[in-house]
C-alpha positions in Angstrom: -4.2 16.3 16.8 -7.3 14.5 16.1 -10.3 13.5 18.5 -9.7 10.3 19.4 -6.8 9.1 22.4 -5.3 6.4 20.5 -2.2 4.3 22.6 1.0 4.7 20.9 1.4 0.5 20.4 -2.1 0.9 18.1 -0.6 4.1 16.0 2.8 2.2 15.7 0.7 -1.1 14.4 -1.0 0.4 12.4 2.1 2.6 10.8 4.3 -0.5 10.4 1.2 -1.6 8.1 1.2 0.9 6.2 5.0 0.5 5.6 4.5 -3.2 4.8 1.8 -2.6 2.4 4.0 -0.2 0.4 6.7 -2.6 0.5 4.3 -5.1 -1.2 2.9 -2.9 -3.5 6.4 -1.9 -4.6 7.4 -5.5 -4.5 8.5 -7.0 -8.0 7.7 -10.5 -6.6 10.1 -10.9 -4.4 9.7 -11.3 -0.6 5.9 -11.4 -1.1 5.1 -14.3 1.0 7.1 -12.6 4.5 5.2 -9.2 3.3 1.9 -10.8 3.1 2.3 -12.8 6.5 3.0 -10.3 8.2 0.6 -8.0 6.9 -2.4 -10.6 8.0 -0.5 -10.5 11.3 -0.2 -6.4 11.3 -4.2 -6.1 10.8 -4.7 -8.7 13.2 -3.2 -7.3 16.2 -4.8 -4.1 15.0 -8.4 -5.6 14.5 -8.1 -7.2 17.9 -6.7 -4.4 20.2 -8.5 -3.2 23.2 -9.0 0.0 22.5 -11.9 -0.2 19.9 -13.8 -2.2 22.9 -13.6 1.6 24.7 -16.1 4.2 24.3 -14.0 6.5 21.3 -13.2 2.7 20.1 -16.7 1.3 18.9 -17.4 4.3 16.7 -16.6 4.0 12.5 -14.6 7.2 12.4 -12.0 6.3 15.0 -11.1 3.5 12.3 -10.9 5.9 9.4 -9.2 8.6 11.9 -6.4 6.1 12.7 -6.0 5.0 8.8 -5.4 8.9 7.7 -3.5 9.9 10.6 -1.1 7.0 10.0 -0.5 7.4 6.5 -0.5 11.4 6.5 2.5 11.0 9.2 4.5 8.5 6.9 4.0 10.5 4.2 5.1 13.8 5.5 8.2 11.5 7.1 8.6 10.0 3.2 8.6 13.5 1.3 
């Protein structure tokens, strides 16, 4: 468990991200446009959410703590 209290609806955000960002990446050009609109949509609920106005929020590291704990979790899920 990491240090900061992160709401689920942030940590799901910012997992469906993740998933939609490997879906591009493993794209072949096909279904880019619906991947890349709704990335840009993903990182803007995510870049606007209440919590980083909080205390734990404003800091750098909950940003980077919320990127690794994310992806760590779908890859564990993915191997």
């Amino acid at each position: 468990m990491g240090r900061f209290p992160f709401p689920d609806d942030l940590i799901s955000a910012q997992q469906q991200w993740h998933d939609t960002y490997r879906a591009l990446a493993a794209s072949r050009l096909r279904r880019t446009t619906e991947l890349r609109c709704r990335l840009l949509a993903l990182s803007a609920r995510i870049h606007v959410h209440p919590f980083w106005a909080t205390p734990p929020g404003r800091t750098p590291a909950a940003r980077v703590e919320l990127r690794q704990r994310t992806a760590e979790g779908r890859m564990r899920v993915a191997a």
